[in-house]
VMD Tcl script that draws the C-alpha trace (Angstrom):
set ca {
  {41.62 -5.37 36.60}
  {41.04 -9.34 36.61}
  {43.21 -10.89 38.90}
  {44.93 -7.63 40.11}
  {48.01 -6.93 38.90}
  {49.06 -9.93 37.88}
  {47.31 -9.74 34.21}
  {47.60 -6.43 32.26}
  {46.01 -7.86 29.90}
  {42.49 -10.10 29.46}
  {43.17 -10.75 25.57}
  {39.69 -9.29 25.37}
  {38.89 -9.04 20.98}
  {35.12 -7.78 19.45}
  {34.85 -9.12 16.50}
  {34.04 -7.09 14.01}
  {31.14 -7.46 11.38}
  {32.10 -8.06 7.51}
  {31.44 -4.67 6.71}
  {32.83 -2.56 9.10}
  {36.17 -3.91 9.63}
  {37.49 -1.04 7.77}
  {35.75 1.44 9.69}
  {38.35 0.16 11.78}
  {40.88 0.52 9.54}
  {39.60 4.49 9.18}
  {40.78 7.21 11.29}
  {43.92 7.93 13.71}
  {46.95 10.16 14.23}
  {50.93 10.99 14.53}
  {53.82 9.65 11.95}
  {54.36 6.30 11.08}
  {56.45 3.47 11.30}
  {56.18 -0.81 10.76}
  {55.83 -4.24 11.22}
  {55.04 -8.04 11.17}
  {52.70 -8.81 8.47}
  {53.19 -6.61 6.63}
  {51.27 -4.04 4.51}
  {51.04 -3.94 1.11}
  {49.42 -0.98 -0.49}
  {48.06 -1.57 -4.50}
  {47.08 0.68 -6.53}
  {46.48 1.71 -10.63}
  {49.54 1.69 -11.74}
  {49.68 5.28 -13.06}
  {47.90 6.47 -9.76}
  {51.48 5.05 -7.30}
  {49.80 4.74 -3.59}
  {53.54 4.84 -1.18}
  {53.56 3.98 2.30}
  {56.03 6.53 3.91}
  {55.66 4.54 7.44}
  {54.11 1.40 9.29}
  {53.33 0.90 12.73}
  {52.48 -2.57 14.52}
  {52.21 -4.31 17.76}
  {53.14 -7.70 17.98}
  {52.36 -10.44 20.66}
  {53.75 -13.67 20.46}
  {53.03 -17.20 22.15}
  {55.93 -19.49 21.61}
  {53.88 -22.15 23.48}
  {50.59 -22.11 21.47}
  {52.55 -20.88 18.16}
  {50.09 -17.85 18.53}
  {50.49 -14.26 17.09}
  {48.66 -11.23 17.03}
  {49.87 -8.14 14.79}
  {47.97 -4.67 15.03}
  {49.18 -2.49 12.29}
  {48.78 0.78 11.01}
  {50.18 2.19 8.30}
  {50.31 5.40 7.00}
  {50.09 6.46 3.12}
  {50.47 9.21 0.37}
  {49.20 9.11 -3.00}
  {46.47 10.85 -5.37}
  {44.70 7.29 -6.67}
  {41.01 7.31 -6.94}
  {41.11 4.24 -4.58}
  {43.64 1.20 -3.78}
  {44.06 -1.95 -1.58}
  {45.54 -2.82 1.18}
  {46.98 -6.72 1.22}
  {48.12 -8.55 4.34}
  {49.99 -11.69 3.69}
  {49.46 -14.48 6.73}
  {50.80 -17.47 6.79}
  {47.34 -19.47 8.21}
  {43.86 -17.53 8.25}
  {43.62 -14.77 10.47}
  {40.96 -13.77 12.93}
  {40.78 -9.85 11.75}
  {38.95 -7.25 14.37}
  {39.24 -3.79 15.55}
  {42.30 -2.43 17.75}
  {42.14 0.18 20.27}
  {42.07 3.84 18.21}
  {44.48 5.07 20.55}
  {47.12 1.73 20.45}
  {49.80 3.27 19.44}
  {49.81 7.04 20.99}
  {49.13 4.87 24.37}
  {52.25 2.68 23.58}
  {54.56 6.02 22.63}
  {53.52 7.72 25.84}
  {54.44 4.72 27.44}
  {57.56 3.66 26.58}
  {58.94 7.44 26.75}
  {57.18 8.42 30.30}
  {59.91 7.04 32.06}
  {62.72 9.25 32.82}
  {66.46 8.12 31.87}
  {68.99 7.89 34.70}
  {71.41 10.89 34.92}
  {74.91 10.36 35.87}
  {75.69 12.74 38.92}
  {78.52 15.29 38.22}
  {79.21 16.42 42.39}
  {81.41 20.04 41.12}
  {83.95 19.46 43.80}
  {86.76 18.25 42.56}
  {88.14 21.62 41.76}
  {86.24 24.79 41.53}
  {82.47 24.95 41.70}
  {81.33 23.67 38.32}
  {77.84 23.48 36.75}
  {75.55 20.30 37.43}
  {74.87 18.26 34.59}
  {71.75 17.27 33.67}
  {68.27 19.18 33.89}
  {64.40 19.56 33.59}
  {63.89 16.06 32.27}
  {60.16 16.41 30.02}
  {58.29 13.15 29.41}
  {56.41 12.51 26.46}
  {55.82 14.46 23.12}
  {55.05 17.61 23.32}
  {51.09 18.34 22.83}
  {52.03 21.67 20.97}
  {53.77 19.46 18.46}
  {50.92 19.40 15.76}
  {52.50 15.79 14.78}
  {50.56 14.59 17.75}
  {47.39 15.80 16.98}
  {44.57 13.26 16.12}
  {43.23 15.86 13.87}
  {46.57 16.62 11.82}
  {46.25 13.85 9.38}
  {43.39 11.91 10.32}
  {42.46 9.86 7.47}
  {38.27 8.81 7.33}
  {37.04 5.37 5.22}
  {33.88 4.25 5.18}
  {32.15 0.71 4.31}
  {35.16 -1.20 4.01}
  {35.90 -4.66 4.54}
  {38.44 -7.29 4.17}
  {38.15 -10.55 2.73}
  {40.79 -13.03 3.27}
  {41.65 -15.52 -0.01}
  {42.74 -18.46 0.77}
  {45.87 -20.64 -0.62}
  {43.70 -22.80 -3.08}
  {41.66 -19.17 -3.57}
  {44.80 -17.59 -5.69}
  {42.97 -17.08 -8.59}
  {40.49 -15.02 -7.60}
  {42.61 -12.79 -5.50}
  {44.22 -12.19 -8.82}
  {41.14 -12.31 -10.76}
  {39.93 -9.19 -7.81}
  {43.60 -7.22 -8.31}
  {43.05 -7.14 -11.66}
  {39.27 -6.30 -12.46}
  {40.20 -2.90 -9.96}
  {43.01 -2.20 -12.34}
  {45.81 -3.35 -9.10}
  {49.27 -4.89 -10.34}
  {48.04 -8.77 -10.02}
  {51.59 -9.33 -11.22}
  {53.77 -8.25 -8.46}
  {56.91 -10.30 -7.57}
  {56.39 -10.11 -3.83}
  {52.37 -11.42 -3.87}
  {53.79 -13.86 -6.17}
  {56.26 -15.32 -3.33}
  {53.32 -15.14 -1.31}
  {50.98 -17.43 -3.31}
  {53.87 -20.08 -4.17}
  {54.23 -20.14 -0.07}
  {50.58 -21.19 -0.03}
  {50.00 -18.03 2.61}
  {46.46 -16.33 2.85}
  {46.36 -12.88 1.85}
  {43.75 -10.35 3.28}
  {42.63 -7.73 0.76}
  {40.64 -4.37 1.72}
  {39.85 -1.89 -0.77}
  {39.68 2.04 0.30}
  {37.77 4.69 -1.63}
  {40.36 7.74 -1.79}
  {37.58 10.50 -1.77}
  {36.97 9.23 2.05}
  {40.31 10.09 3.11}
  {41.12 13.50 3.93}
  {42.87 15.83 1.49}
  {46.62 16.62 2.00}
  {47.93 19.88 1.14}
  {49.37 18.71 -2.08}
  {45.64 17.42 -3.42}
  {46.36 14.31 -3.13}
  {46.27 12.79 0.60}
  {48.73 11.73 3.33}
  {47.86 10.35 7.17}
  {47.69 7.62 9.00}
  {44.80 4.68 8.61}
  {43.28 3.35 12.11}
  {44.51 0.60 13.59}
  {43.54 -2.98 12.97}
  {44.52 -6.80 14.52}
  {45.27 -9.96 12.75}
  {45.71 -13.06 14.89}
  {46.86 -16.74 13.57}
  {48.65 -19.24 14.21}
  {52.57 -19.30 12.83}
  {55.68 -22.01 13.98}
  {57.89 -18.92 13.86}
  {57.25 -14.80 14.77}
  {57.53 -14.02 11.15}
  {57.52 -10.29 9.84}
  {56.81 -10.80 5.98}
  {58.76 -7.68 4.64}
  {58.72 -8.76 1.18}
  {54.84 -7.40 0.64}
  {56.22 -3.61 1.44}
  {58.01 -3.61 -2.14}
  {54.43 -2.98 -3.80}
  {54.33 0.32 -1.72}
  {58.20 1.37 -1.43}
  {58.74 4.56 -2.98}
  {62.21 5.35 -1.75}
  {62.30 3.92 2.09}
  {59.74 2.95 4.85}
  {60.12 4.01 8.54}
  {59.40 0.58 10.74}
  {58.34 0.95 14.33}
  {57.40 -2.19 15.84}
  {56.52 -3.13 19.58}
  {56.87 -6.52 20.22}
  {55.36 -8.72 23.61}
  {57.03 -11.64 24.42}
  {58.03 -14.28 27.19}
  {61.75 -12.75 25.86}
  {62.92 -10.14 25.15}
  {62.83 -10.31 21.02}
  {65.31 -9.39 18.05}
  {65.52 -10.05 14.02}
  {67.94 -12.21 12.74}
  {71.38 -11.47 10.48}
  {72.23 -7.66 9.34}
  {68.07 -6.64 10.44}
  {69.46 -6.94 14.11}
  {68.96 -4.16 16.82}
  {72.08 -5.90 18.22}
  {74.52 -4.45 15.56}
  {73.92 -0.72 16.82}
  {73.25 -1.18 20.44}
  {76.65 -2.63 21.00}
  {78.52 -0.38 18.87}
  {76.32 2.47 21.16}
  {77.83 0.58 24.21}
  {81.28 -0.26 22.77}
  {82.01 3.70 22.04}
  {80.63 4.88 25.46}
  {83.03 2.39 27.25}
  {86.45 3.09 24.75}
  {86.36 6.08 27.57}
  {85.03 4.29 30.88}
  {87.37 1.31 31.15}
  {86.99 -0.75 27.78}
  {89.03 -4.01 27.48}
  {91.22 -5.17 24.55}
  {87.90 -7.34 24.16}
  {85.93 -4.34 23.73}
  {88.33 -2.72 21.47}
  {88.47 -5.69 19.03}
  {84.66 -5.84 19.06}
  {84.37 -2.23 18.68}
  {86.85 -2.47 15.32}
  {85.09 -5.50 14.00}
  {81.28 -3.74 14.21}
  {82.30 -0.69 12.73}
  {84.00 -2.58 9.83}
  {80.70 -4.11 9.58}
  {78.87 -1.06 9.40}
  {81.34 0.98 6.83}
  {80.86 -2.07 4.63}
  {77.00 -1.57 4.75}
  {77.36 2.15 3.97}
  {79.99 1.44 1.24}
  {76.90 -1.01 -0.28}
  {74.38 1.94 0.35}
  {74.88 5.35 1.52}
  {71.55 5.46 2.92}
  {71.71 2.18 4.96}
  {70.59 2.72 8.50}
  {71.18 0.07 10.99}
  {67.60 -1.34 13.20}
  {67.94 0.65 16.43}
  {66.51 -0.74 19.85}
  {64.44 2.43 21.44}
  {63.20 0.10 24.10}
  {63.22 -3.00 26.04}
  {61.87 -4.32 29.31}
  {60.46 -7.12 30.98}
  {57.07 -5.14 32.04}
  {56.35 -5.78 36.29}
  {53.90 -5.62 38.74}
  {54.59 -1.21 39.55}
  {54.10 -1.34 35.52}
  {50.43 -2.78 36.10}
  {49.79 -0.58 39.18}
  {50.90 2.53 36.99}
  {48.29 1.19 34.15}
  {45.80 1.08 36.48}
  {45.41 4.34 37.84}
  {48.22 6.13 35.76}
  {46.67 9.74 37.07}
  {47.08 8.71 40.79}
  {50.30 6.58 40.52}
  {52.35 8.31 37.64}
  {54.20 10.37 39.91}
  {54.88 7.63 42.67}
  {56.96 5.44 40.04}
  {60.46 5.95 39.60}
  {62.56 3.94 37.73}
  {61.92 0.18 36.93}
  {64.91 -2.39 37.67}
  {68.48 -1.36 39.15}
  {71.64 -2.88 37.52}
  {73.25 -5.58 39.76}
  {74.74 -4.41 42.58}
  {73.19 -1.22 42.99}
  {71.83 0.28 46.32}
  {69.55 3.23 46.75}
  {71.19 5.92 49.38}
  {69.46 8.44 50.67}
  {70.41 12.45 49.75}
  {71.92 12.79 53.32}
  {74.42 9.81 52.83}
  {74.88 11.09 49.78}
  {75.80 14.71 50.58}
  {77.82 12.55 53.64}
  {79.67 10.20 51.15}
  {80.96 13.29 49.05}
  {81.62 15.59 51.85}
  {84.08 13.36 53.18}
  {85.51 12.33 49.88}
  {86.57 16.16 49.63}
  {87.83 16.91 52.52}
  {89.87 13.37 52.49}
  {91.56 14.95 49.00}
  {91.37 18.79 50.08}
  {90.74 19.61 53.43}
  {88.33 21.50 55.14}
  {85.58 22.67 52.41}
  {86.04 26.20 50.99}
  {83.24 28.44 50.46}
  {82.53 27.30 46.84}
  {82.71 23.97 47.98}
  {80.11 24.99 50.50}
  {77.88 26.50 47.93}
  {78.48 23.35 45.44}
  {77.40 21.35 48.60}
  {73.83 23.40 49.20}
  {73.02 23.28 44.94}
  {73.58 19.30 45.45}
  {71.15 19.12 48.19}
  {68.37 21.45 46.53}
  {68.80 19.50 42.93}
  {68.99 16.16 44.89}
  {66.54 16.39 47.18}
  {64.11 13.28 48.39}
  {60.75 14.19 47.00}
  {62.46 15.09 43.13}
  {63.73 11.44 42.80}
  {66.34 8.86 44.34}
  {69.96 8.73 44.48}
  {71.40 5.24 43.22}
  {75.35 4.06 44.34}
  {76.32 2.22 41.63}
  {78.65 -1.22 41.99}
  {82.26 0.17 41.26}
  {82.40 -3.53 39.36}
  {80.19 -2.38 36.80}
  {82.42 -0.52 34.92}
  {83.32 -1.27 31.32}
  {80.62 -3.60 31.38}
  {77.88 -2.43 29.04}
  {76.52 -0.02 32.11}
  {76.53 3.72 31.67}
  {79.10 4.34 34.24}
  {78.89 6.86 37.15}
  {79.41 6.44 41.15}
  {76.26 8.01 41.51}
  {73.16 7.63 39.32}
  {69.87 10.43 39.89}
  {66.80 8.22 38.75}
  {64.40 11.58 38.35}
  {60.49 11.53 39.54}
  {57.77 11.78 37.34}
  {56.08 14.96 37.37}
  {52.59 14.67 36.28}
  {52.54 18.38 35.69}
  {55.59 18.34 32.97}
  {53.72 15.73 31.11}
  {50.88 15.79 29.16}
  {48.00 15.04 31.73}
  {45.62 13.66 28.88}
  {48.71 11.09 27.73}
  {48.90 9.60 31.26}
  {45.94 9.02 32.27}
  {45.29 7.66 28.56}
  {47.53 4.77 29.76}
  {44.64 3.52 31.68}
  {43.62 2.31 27.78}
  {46.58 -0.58 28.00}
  {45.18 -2.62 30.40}
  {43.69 -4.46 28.11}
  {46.83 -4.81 25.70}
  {50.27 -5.50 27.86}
  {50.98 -8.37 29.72}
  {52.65 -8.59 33.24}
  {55.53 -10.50 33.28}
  {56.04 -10.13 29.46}
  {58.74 -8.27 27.81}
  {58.20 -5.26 25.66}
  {60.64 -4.51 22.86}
  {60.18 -1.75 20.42}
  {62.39 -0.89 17.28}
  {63.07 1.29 14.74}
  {64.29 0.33 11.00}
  {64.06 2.71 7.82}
  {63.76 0.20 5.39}
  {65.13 0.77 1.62}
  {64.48 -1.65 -1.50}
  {67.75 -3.58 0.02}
  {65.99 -4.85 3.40}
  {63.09 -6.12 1.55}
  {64.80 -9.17 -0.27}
  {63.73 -12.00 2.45}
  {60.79 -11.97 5.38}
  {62.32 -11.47 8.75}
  {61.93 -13.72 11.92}
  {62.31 -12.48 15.08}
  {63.67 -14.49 18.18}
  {64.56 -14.54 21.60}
  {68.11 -12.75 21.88}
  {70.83 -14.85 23.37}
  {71.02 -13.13 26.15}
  {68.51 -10.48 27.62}
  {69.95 -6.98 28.52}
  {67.84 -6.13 31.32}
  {66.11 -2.60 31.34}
  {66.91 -0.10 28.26}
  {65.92 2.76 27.02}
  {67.21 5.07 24.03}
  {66.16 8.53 23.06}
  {64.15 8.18 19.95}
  {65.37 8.52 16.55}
  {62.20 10.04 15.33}
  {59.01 10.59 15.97}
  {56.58 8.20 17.75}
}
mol new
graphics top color blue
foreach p $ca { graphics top sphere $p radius 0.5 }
foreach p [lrange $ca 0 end-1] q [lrange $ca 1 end] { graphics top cylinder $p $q radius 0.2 }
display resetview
């Protein structure tokens, strides 16, 4: 790795020739999801091409007003052929992404185990111990997360990017294929004075879905330019919008990154926080928060009973045991435990820990009973050194947007309960993530109501160290 650890990533690009950029743009895996610059699919207009889900990766230099989008969306439809049309706001630099970018970025981002609150069992009778087995990754029986389950194959394929004073012959193209030249979001587009980047697929490439039509997931490919702001243009998606879009976007950043207005993860992580803490110690504060977001949010649903709020899956500013990992993910995966502790926290070892809550007991009950005994001996086998470590949290945490417990269990990783082939496939993001950067990924389904104005995203006021949700779908 060039210059150790320090630099995940060497912003290494091939460029690819005219026409094979859409080989590129030809064969991958898994569900879908989306993001900035966004992906318009065109098609005959009695032949509808939808786009069920749209994946990108997003880096962003706020210092050279740089950005660099990898998408990769996935479509259904039965049309002889259509187009694909990226919206930029200068000319991009278009080449071929790693096949395996987003599988890579899914294994990572889910690897790490969440902390467990420690339930001891002793303040009564013997009770069961929360938490268990914690698995890592998808499944690789799941036959969503097989390359070969909806691969989609395109051959001889390039783009070619119009420029601003080049309008009329991007429609003059859309319309000798038979495409909707007349669409209200290319339109906005055009009046911006954006380029647009148009590849046309031949559907008998693709692979056949069940149905006779087809349905999968196109390869992966990167657009780089030059923008003031980190601008997602949404408004393209409406050509492809059948009834809603799942959006999974990673962004890398110097911050960690959210949208702006109602498109904000912000909205449901603190109502996640806010209902956790109405039963750990919430303040009036809290409460009145709490009331006002879920006003917010029965509004939205009163608008549209299908609105789903942007969820934050992920965020973290990535470190130097995050490069180590990359490096040698088969040799180090099991060796890394955790990432950053909140404020305040100490790691103690599972002998002052069985110490701490021995004497707690017998300060409240006495001299331990034989179930306490047995409690005692579980806690030691489940909590013992070489499974994980045993974090004392700061009793001032509480009600403060922390999950709340006196003890945390941060779990090892267990390179035989993942997917061996997933981990050591991490090795593949050295050449993508950035030490030192912070990597945010969300989740939006978008519905004809999101798509009104392009999004921005920005640093968040204030960055929430380390967090990680369970998914809300697949990766």
């Amino acid at each position: 790795m060039t210059n150790g650890r320090a630099n995940l990533h060497r912003n290494h690009r091939r460029r690819l020739p005219a026409a094979a950029i859409f080989c590129a743009l030809a064969a991958a895996a898994a569900f879908s999801d989306s993001v900035i610059v966004a992906c318009g699919i065109f098609s005959a207009k009695e032949k509808a091409v939808t786009q069920p889900g749209l994946k990108a990766f997003i880096t962003w230099n706020p210092e050279t007003k740089t950005e660099s989008i990898t998408i990769q969306p996935h479509v259904e439809g039965s049309a002889a052929d259509f187009a694909i049309v990226i919206p930029t706001p200068t000319k991009p630099v278009i080449d071929e992404a790693p096949r395996k970018l987003f599988a890579d970025l899914a294994t990572f981002t889910q690897l790490m185990p969440l902390p467990q609150p420690i339930s001891t069992g002793l303040d009564g009778a013997s009770t069961k111990i929360e938490g268990g087995a914690v698995r890592f990754g998808p499944s690789p029986k799941d036959p969503r997360n097989s390359a070969a389950a909806n691969e989609i194959l395109a051959a001889n394929l390039a783009f070619k990017t119009f420029s601003p004073e080049e309008s009329a012959a991007l429609l003059d193209f859309l319309k000798s294929q038979h495409y909707d030249a007349e669409d209200a979001a290319l339109a906005t587009y055009i009046q911006k004075k954006w380029f647009v980047s148009v590849a046309k697929i031949d559907a008998s490439a693709l692979k056949k879905s069940e149905s006779g039509g087809y349905a999968g997931e196109l390869a992966p490919v990167r657009f780089t330019f030059a923008s003031e702001q980190c601008v997602f243009p949404v408004r393209i998606l409406q050509a492809s919008l059948k009834e809603k879009t799942d959006f999974l976007v990673y962004v890398q950043a110097p911050q960690q990154m959210d949208l702006g207005g109602d498109a904000a993860w912000m909205h449901s992580h603190r109502l996640r926080l806010l209902t956790y803490m109405l039963g750990t110690g919430a303040t009036q504060e809290h409460q009145q928060e709490m009331q006002r977001r879920t006003q917010w949010i029965t509004a939205k649903l009163h608008d549209d009973r299908g609105y789903q709020s942007t969820k934050l899956e992920y965020a973290r500013k990535l470190s130097e045991d995050d490069a180590a990992l990359i490096d040698d993910p088969a040799q180090r995966f099991s060796k890394s435990i955790a990432g950053d502790l909140p404020p305040g926290a100490v790691v103690v070892s599972t002998e002052q820990f069985i110490k701490e809550i021995r004497e707690d007991y017998e300060a409240k009950n006495g001299v331990l009973n034989e179930a306490a005994r047995t409690q005692i001996q579980k806690l030691q086998e489940r909590y013992a050194p070489e499974k994980g470590i045993i974090v004392k949290m700061d009793p001032k945490l509480a009600g403060k947007g922390y999950i709340f417990s006196r003890y945390m269990w941060y779990a090892g990783r267990d390179f035989a309960e993942a997917d061996a082939g997933a981990v050591k496939g991490l090795a593949r993001l050295k050449e993508t993530l950035q030490s030192g950067q912070w990597l945010t990924k969300i989740r939006k389904v978008l519905h004809a109501s999101d798509l009104g104005e392009d999004w921005v995203f920005a640093p968040v006021e204030k960055e929430h160290g380390f967090v990680r949700m369970l998914p809300t779908s697949t990766p």
